[in-house]
Each structure stands twice: as C-alpha cells, then as structure tokens.
C-alpha positions as CSV (number, residue, x, y, z in Angstrom):
1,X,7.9,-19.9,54.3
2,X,5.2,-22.1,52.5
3,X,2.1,-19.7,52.2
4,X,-0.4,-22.0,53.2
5,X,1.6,-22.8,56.3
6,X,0.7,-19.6,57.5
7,X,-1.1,-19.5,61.1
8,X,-4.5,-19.0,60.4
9,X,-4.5,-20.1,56.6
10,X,-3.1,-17.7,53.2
11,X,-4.0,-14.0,53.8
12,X,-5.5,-13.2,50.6
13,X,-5.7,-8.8,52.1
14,X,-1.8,-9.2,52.6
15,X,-0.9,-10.6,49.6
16,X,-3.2,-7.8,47.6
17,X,-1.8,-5.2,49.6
18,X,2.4,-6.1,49.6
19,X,2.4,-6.7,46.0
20,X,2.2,-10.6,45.9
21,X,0.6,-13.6,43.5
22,X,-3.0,-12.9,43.7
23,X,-2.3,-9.2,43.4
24,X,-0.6,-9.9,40.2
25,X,-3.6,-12.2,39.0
26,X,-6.3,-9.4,39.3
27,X,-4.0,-6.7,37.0
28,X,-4.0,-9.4,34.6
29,X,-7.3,-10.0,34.7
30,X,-8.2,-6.8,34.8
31,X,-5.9,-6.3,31.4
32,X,-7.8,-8.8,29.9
33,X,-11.1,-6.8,30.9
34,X,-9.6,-4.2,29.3
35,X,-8.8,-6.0,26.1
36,X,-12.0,-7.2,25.7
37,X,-14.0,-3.9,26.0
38,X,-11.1,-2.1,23.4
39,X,-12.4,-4.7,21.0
40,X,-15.9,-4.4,21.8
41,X,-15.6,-1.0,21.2
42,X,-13.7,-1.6,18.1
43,X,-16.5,-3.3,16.7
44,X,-19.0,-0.4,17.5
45,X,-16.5,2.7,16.2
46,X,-16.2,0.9,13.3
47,X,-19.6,0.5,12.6
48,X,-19.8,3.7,12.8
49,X,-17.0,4.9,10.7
50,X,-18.1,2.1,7.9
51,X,-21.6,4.2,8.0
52,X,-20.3,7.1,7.9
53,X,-18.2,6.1,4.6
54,X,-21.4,5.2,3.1
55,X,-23.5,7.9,4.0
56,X,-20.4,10.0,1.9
57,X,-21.0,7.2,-0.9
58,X,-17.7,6.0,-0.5
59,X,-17.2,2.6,-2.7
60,X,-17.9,-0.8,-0.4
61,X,-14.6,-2.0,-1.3
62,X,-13.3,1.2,0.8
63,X,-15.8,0.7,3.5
64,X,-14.4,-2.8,4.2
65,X,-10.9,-1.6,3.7
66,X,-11.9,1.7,6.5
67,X,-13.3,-0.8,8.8
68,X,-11.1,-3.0,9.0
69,X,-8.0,-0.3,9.5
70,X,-10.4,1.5,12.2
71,X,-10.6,-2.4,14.2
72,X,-7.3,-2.7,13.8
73,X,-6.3,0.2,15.3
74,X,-8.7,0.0,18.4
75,X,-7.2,-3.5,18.9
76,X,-3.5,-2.5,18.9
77,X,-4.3,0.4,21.4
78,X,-6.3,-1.9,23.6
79,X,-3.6,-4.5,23.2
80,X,-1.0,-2.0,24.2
81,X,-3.5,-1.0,27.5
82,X,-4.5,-4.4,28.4
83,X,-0.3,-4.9,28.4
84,X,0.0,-2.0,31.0
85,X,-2.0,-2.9,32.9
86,X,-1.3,-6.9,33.1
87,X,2.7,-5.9,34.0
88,X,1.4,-2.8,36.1
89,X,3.0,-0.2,33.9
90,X,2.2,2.5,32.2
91,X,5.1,2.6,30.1
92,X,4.3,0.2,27.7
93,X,0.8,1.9,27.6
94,X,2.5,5.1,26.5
95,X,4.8,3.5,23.9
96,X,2.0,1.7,22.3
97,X,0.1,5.2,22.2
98,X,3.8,7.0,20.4
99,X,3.9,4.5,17.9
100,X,0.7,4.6,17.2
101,X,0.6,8.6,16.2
102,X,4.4,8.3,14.6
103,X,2.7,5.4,12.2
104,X,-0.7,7.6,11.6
105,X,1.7,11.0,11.4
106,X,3.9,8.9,8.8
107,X,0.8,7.9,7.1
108,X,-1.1,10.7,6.2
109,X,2.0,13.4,5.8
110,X,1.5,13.9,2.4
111,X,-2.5,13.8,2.8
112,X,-2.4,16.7,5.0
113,X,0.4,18.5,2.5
114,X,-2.4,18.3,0.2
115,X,-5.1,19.8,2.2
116,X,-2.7,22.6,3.7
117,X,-1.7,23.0,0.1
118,X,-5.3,23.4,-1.2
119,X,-6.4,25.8,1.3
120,X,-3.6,28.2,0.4
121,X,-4.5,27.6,-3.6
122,X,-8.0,28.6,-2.9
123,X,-6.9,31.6,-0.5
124,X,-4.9,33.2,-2.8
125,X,-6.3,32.7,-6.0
126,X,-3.3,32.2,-8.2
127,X,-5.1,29.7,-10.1
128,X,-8.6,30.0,-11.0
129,X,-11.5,27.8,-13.0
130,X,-11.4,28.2,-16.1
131,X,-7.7,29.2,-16.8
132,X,-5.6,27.2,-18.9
133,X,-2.6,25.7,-17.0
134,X,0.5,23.8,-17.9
135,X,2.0,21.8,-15.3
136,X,4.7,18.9,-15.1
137,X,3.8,18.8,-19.3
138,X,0.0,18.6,-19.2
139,X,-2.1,21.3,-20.2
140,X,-5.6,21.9,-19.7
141,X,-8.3,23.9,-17.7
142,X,-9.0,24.0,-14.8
143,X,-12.2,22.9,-14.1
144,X,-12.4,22.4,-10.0
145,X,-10.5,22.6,-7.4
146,X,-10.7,21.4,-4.0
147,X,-9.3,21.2,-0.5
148,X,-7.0,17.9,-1.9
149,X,-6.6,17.9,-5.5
150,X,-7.4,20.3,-8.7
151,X,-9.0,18.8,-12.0
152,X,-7.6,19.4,-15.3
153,X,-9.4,18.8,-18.7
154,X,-7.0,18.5,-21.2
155,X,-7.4,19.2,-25.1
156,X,-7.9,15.1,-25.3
157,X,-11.0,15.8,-23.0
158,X,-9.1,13.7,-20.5
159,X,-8.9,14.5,-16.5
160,X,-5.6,15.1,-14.9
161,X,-5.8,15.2,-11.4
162,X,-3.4,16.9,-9.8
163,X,-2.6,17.1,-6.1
164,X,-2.5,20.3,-4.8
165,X,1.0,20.0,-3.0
166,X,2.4,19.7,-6.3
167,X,0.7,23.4,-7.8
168,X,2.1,24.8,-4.7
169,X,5.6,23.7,-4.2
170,X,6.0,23.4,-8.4
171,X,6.3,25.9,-10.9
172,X,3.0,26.1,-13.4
173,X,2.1,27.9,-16.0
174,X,-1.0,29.9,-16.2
175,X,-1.7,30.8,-19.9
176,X,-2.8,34.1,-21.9
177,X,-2.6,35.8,-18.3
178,X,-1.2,39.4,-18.6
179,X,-0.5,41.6,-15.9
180,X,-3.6,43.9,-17.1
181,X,-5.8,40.9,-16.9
182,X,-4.3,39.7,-13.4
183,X,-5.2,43.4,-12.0
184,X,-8.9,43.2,-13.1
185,X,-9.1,39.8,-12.0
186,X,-8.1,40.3,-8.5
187,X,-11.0,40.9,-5.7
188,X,-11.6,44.5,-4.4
189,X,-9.7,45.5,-1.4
C-alpha cells in the first residue's frame, strides 16, 4: 500500500510508533545531535586538559600533542554513540566503548608498571638517595626517585634515568652496603 494513499493522508503517530521511515529519521538525527555535542565537548575537555598541562609546565609541543589525543578520543566515543543511536543499537555503542579501554589499557601498560613499580621502591626502601647503584652496567648515585623513574648521576656527571619497573623486576647492585649498615639504616619498628 502507497503511504500517501492512506484514508485521511500519511499518519506520521503510526509510523513513529510501529517502527517505520520517519521513526528511523529522528534516531538519526538525533545521532547526529549527539555527535555534535561529543565534539563540542571535545573542544571544551580539551581546553581543559591543554591548561592543565601548562599549569604543570608541561612543554607546548606536548600540550598540542595532549590536546589533540584528548579530541580525538571524545570524537571516536561520540562517533561510536551517535552510531547507536542512528541504527538503534546499543551494541555498537558498547563495542566502541571496549575498544576504546583495550587501546588506552594497551597504551599505558608499561606506564602504570612504572608507577606500581615506584610505589613499591619507595615503600620498601631497598634503594635509597645517595647509595651508589649499578644496574644494566651503569653506575652512579642515586640522586631522586619518584613514583615513575629514579635518577642516576654517574661518575661522568651524566643522568641515567631509569624506570622503576626495571629496579624492580631486575637485579641491581647497591654498593659498599653491608648487612651491619642495612640494620642501622632500616626505620624503627
């Protein structure tokens, strides 16, 4: 039957209600409503982050790079929602959301090794500034260490920055450390 042919003209409630053309016209416009606010919002998150960067003095070459990775992102999950919603499913929604958190899981593994790693060098003290350390051959002393990585001077006077993952899944060497020394070292109980 011809829709227009209809008695009384094309019933636009019927046709929202049973699932027909118009129906399918306002999910995809409403994906597209949807897509344009995930990129609005892209632009205003990463404003933000790319302030945040600089407030931490990060170098403008990084801002640009975090910005852009932060718009990117927003775009792709709003891509992904606007999607769902145009062919009225949430699947695709969801799938966009997975692969989104296996690519950032896959992408900053051996980031958050180092910051696991680090918090377990500074909890238990094995290496402390100020000891002389050989590790992977470099030697030199330790002169910080944080949450990521642990700076080395070296007899040179150069830096060796080593991640933290690596002092605590590697063997290193902790120099003119005796058992004696360890034991007065160690924090009261």
């Amino acid at each position: 039957m011809i829709l227009a042919a209809r008695l009384g003209g094309y019933d636009f409630a019927g046709d929202i209600k049973n699932g027909g053309p118009v129906q399918h016209l306002i999910y995809i416009l409403v994906g597209l409503v949807v897509l344009v606010l995930f990129v609005l919002a892209a632009r205003f998150v990463a404003h933000f982050a790319g302030e945040q960067l600089r407030m931490r003095q990060v170098r403008s070459d990084m801002v640009i790079l975090g910005r852009r990775a932060v718009t990117a992102l927003f775009i792709l999950l709003g891509l992904f929602a606007a999607l769902g919603f145009a062919v009225q499913s949430a699947n695709i929604t969801l799938f966009g959301l997975l692969l989104a958190t296996v690519i950032a899981a896959l992408g900053v593994q051996d980031l958050l090794k180092d910051y696991v790693s680090g918090y377990y060098v500074l909890l238990e003290h094995h290496v402390r500034i100020g000891e002389r350390i050989s590790f992977d051959g470099s030697t030199g002393i330790v002169t910080e260490i944080r949450l990521h990585v642990t700076l080395l001077k070296s007899d040179e006077g150069d830096v060796i920055v080593v991640p933290n993952s690596e002092l605590f899944t590697k063997p290193l060497r902790i120099h003119g450390v005796t058992p004696e020394q360890e034991a007065k070292k160690a924090p009261p109980a």
